[in-house]
N, C-alpha and C positions, 0 to 999 in steps of 0.2 A: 310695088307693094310686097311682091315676093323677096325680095333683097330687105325689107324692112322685117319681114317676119323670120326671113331666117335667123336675119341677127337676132331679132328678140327672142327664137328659139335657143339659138347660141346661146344666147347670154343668158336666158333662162337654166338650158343648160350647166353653163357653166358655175352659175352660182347655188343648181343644186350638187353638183360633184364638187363645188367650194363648202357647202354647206355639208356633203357627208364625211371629207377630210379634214374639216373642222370637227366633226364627233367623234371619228377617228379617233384625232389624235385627243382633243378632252376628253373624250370616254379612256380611252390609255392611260394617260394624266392621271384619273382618276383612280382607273384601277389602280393603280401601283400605289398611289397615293395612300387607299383605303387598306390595299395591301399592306406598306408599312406601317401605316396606323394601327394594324390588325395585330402585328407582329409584339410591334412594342409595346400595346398593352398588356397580351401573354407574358412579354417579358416583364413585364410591373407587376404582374397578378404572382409571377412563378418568386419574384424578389419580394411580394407581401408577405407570401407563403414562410418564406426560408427565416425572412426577420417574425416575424410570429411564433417560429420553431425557436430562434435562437432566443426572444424574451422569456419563452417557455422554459427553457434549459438554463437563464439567468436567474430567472424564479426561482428554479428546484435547484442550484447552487448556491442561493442567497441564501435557502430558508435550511439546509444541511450548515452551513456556517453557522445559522444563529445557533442550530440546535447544539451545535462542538462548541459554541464560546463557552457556555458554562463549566465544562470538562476542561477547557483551556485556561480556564482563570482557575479553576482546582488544584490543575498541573503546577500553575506556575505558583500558588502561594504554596504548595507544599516543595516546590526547587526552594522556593526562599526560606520557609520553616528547617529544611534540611540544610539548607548551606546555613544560618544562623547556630544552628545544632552544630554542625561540623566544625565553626566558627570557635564557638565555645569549649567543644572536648580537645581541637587543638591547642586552647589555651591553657587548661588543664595537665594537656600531655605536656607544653613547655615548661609549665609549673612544676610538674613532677621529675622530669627532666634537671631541671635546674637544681630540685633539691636532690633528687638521688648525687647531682653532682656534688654539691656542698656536702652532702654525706660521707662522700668517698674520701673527699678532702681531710674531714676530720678523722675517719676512718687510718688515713695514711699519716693525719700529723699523730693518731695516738699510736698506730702501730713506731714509729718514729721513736717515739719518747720512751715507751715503754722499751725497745729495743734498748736504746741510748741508755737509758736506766736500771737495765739488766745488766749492763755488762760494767756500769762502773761502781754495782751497789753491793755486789754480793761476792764469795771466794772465786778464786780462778777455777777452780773446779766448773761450777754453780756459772759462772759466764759463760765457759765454753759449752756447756751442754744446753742452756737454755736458747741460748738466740738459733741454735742447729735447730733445735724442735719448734721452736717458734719460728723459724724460716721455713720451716717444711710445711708446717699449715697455716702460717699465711700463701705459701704458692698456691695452695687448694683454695682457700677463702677468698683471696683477693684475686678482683674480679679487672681483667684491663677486654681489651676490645682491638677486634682486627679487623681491615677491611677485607670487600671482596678480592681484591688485587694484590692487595699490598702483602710483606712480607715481613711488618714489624708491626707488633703491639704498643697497644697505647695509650694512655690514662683518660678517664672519663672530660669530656671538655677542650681535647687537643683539637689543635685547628684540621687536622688530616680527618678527622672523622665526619666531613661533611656530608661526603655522600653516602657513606654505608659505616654501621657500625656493627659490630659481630660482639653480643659478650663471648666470656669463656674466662675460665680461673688461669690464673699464672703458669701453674705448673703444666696445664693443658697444653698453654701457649708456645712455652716453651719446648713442652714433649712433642708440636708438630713443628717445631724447629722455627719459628716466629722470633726474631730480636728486638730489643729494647728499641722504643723510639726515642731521634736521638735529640727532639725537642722538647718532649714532655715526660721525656725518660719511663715511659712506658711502667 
């Protein structure tokens, strides 16, 4: 009987040090388990947190835009009012443009004629002295145009005066030493 009770001590024994390395290790289990469960809810609550903040700061950017559209649609019908304005005074300035050019035109066929008419209508005297004085102030009056660069003068409308055109009278032109253009004979 004694061989019988030991073993049942044994084995008694044994299945209570089976039974406390069994809790052991599932209380271990657990812990860590409970631990990372612990963890990563901190980290849900700290990621609630930060998205909370950011809807917060979506909010207060959303509602600064609504308050700027207004000012922005102000902005932008008065760029369109201005560029429509700028639209129209350029078309104007091409208008005027175009006719100061027509002007100059008839300007140079009447200096032309009256020149031409001076000198085959009257004594020799009477021709030689009128076109001298009448050349001397048309140099003053008539008006031709130089660019920045360039070095010849040039009649209103010539294709050289695209980018830059400079008035000034003939005789000016000539006093800073500018020559005739030799397409639009300046």
């Amino acid at each position: 009987m004694d061989g019988k009770k030991f073993d049942k001590n044994t084995l008694k024994t044994l299945v209570i040090a089976a039974s406390l390395l069994l809790n052991c290790v599932l209380g271990g289990a657990s812990y860590t388990y409970y631990h990372h469960l612990a963890e990563q809810m901190n980290e849900t609550a700290s990621l609630q947190s930060q998205v909370s903040h950011l809807e917060g700061s979506v909010s207060d950017l959303q509602a600064q835009a609504d308050e700027s559209q207004p000012a922005i649609d102000d902005l932008k019908a008065q760029v369109a009012s201005l560029t429509e304005e700028k639209n129209g005074l350029q078309t104007q300035v091409d208008t005027l443009t175009s006719q100061k050019a027509d002007l100059q035109k008839q300007v140079d066929t009447l200096k032309a004629g009256a020149s031409s008419g001076s000198s085959s209508g009257g004594s020799s005297s009477d021709s030689s002295s009128v076109p001298a004085a009448y050349s001397s102030s048309d140099d003053q009056s008539e008006t031709v145009y130089v660019t920045d660069t360039g070095s010849k003068y040039h009649r209103a409308g010539c294709r050289y005066l695209k980018k830059s055109q400079i008035p000034m009278s003939l005789s000016e032109a000539k006093r800073q030493g500018y020559t005739a253009c030799s397409v639009c004979g300046g």
